[in-house]
N, CA, C and O atoms as a GROMACS GRO file, in nm:
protein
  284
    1UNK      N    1 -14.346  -1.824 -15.412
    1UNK     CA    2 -14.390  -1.961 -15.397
    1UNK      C    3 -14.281  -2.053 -15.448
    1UNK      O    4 -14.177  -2.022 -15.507
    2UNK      N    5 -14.314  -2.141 -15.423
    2UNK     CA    6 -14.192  -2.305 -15.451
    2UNK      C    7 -14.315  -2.387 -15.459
    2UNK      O    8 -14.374  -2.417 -15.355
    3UNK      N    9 -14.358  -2.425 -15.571
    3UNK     CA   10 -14.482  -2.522 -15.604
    3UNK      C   11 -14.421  -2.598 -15.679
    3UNK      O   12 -14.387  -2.567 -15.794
    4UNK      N   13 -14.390  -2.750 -15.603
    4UNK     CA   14 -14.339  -2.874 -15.679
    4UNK      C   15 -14.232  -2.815 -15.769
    4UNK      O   16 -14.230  -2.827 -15.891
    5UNK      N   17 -14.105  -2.722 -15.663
    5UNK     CA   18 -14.009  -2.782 -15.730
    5UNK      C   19 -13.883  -2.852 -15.651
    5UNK      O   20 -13.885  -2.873 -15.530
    6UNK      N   21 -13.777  -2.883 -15.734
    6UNK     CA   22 -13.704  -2.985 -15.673
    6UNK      C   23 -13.586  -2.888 -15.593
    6UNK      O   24 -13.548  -2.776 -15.630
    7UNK      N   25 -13.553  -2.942 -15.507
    7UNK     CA   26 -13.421  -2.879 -15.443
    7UNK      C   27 -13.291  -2.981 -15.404
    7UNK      O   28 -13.315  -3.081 -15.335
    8UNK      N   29 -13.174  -2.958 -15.443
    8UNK     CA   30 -13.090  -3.013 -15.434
    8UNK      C   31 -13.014  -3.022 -15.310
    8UNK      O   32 -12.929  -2.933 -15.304
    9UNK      N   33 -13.016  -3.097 -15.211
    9UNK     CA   34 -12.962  -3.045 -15.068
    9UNK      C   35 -12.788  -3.081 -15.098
    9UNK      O   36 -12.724  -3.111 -15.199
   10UNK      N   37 -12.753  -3.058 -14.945
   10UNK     CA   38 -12.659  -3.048 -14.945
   10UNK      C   39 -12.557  -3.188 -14.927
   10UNK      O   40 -12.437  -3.166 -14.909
   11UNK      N   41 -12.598  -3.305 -14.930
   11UNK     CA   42 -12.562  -3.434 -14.924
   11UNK      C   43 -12.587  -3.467 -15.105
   11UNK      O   44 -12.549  -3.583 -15.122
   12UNK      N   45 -12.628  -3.417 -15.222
   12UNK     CA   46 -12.628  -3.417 -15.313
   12UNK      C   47 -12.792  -3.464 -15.380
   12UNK      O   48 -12.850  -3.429 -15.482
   13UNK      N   49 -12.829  -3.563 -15.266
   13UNK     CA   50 -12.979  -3.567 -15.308
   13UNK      C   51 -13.108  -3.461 -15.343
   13UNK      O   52 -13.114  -3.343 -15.309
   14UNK      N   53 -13.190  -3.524 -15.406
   14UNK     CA   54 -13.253  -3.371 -15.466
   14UNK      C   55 -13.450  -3.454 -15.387
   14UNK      O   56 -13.494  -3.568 -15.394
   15UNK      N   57 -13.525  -3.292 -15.304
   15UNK     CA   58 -13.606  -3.338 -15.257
   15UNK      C   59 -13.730  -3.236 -15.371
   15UNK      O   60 -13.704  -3.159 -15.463
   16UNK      N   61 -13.859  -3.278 -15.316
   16UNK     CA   62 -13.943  -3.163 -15.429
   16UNK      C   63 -14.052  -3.175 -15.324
   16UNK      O   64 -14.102  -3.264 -15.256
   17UNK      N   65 -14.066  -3.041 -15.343
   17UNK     CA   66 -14.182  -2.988 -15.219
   17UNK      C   67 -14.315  -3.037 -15.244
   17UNK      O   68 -14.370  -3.043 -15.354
   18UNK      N   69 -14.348  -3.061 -15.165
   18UNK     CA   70 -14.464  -3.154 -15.152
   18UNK      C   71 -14.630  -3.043 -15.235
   18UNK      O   72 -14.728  -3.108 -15.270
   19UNK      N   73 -14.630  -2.881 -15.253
   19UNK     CA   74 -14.702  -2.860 -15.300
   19UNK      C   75 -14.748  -2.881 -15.413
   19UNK      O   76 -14.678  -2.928 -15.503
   20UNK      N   77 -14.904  -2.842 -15.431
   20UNK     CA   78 -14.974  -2.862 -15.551
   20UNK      C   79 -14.996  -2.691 -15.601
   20UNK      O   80 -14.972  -2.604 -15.517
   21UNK      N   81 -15.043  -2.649 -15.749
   21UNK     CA   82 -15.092  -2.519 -15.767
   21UNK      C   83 -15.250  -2.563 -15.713
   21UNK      O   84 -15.308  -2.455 -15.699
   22UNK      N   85 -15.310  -2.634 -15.690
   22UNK     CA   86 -15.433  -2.652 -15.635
   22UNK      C   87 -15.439  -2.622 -15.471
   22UNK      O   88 -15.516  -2.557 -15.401
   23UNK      N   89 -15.329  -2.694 -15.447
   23UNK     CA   90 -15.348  -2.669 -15.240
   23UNK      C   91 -15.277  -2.522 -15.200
   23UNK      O   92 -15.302  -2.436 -15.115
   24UNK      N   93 -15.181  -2.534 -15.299
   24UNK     CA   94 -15.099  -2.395 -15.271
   24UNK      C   95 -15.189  -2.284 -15.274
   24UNK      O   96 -15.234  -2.229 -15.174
   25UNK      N   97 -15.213  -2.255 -15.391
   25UNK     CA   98 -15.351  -2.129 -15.455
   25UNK      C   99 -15.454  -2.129 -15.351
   25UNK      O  100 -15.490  -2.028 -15.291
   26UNK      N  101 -15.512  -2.274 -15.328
   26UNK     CA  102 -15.626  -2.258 -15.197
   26UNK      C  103 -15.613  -2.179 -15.092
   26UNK      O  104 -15.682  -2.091 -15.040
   27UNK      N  105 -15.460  -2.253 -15.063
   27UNK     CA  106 -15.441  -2.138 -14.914
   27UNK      C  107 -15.374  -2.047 -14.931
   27UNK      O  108 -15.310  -2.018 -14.830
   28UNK      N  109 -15.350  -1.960 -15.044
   28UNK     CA  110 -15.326  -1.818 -15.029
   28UNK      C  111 -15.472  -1.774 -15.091
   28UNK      O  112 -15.485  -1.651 -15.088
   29UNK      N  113 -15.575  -1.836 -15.143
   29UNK     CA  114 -15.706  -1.766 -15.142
   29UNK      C  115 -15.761  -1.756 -14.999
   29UNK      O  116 -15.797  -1.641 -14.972
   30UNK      N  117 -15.778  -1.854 -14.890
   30UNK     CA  118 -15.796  -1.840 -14.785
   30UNK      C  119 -15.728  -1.748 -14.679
   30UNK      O  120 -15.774  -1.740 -14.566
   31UNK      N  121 -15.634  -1.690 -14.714
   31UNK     CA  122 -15.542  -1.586 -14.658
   31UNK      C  123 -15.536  -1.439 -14.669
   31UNK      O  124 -15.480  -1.344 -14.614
   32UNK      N  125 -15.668  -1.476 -14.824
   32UNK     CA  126 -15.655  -1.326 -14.866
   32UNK      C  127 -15.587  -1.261 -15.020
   32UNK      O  128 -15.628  -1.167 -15.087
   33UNK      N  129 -15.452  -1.362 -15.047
   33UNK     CA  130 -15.393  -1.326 -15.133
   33UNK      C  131 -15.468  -1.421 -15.296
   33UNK      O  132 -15.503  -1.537 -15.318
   34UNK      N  133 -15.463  -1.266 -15.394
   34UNK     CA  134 -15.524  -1.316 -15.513
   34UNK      C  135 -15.410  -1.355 -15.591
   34UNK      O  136 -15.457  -1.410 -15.691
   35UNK      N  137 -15.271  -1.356 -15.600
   35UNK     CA  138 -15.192  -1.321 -15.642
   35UNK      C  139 -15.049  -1.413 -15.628
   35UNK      O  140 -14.961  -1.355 -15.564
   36UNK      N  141 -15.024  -1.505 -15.662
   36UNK     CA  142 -14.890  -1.570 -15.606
   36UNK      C  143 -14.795  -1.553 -15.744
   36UNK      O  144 -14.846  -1.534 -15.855
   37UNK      N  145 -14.672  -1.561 -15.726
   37UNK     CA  146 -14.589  -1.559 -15.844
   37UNK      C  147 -14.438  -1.692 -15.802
   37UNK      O  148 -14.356  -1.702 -15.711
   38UNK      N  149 -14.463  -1.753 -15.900
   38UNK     CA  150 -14.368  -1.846 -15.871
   38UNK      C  151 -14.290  -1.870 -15.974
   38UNK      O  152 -14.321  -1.791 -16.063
   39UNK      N  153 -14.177  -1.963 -16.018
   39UNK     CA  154 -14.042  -1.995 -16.057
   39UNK      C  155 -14.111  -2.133 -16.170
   39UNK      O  156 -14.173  -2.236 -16.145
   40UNK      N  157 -14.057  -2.065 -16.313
   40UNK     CA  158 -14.031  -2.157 -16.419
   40UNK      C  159 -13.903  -2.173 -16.442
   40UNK      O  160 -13.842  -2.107 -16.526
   41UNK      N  161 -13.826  -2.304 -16.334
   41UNK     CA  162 -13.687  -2.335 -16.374
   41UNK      C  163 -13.648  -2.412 -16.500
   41UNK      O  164 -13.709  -2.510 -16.544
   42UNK      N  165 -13.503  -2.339 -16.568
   42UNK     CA  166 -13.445  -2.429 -16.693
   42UNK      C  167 -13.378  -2.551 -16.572
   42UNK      O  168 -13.353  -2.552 -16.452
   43UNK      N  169 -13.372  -2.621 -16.654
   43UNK     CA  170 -13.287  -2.738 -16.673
   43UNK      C  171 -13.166  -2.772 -16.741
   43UNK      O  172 -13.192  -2.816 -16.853
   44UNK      N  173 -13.047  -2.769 -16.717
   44UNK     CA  174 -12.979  -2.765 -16.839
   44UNK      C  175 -12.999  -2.823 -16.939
   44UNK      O  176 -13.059  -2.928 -16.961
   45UNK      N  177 -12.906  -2.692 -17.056
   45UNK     CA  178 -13.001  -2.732 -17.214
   45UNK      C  179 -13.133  -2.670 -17.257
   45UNK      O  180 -13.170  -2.683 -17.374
   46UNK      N  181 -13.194  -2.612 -17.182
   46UNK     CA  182 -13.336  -2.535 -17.203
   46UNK      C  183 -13.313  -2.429 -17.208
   46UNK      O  184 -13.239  -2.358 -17.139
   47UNK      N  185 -13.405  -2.398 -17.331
   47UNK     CA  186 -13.406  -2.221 -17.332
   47UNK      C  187 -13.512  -2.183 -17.221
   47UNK      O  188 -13.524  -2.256 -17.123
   48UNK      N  189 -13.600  -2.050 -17.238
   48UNK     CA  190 -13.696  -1.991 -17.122
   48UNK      C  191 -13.832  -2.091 -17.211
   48UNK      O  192 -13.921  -2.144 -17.145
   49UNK      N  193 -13.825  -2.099 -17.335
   49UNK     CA  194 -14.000  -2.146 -17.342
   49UNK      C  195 -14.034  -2.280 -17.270
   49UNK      O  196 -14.149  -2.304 -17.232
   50UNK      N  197 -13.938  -2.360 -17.255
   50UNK     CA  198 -13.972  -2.509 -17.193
   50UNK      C  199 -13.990  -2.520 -17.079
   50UNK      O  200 -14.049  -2.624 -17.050
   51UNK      N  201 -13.960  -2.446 -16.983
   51UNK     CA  202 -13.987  -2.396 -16.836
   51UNK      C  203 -14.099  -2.316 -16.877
   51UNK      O  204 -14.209  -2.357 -16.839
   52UNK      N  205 -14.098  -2.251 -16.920
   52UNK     CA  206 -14.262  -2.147 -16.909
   52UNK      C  207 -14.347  -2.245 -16.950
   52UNK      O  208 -14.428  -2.271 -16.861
   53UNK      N  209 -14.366  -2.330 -17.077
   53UNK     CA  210 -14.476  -2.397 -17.097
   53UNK      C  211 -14.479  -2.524 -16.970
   53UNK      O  212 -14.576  -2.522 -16.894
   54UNK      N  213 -14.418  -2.584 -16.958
   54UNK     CA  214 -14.435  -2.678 -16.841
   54UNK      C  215 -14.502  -2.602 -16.755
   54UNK      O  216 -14.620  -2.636 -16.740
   55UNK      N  217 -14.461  -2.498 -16.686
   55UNK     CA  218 -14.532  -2.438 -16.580
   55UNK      C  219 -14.661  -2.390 -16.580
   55UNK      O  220 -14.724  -2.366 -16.478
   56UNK      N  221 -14.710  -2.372 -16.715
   56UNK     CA  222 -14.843  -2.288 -16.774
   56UNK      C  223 -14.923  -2.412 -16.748
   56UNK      O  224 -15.011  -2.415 -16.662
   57UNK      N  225 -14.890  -2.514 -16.825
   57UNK     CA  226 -14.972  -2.644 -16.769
   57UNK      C  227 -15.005  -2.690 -16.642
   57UNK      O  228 -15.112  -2.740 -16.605
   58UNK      N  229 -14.864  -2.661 -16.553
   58UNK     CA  230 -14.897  -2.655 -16.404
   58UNK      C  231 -15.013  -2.570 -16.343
   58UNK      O  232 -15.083  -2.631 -16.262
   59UNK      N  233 -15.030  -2.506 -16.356
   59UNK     CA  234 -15.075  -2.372 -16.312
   59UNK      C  235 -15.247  -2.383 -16.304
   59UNK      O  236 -15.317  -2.325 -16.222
   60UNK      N  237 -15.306  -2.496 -16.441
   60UNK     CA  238 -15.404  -2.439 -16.462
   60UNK      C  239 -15.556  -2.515 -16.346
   60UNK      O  240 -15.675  -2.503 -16.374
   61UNK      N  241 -15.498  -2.589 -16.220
   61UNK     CA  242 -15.593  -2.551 -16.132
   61UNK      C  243 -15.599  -2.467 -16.020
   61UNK      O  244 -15.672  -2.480 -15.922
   62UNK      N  245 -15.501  -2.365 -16.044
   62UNK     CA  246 -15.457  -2.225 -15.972
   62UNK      C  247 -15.628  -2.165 -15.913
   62UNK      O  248 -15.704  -2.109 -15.992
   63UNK      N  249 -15.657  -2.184 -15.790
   63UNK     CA  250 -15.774  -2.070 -15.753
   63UNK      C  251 -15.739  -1.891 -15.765
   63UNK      O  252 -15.819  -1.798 -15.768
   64UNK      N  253 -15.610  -1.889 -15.768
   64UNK     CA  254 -15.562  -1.759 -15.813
   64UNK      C  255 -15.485  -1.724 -15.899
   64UNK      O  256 -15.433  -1.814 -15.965
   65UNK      N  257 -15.441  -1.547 -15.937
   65UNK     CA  258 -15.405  -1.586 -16.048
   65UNK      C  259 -15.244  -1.589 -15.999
   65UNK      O  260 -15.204  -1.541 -15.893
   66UNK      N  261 -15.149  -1.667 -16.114
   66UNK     CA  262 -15.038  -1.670 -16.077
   66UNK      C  263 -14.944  -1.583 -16.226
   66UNK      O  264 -14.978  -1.573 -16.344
   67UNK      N  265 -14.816  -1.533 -16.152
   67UNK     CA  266 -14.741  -1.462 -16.229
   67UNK      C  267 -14.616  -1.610 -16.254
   67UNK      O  268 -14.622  -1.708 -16.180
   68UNK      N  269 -14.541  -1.602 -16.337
   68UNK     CA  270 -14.438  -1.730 -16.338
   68UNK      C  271 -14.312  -1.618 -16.336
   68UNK      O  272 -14.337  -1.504 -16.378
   69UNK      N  273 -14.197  -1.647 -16.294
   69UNK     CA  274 -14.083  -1.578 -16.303
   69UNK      C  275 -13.942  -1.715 -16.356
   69UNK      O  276 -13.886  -1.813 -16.306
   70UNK      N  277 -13.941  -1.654 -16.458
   70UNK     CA  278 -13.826  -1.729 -16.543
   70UNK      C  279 -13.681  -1.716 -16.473
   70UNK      O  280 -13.622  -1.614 -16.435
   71UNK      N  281 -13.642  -1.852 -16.468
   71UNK     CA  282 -13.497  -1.877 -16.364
   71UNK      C  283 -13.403  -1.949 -16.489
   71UNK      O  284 -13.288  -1.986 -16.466
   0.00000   0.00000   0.00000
């Protein structure tokens, strides 16, 4: 998954995907899947806990459960 994060294109501007963990989670519950795993990015200057906790907060109207994978 890519749930609200930002991407930097190639003209230098940076866009952020329009999902929610609420709409996202919905429609992989509707699909079947219990299970999504998505990306707690650093920022420069961040260790792994400030990306994981931001994301834990994200997460919590998830209809499923989600795994986070540290970037």
């Amino acid at each position: 998954m890519h749930v609200g994060l930002d991407y930097r294109l190639m003209d230098g501007t940076v866009a952020t995907s329009a999902d929610t963990y609420e709409d996202a989670s919905r429609a992989a519950a509707v699909g079947g899947t219990t299970t999504i795993i998505d990306f707690a990015v650093q920022v420069e200057g961040e260790g792994l806990m400030e990306p994981l906790e931001r994301r834990l907060r994200d997460i919590g109207p998830s209809a499923v459960d989600v795994a986070l994978h540290c970037w």
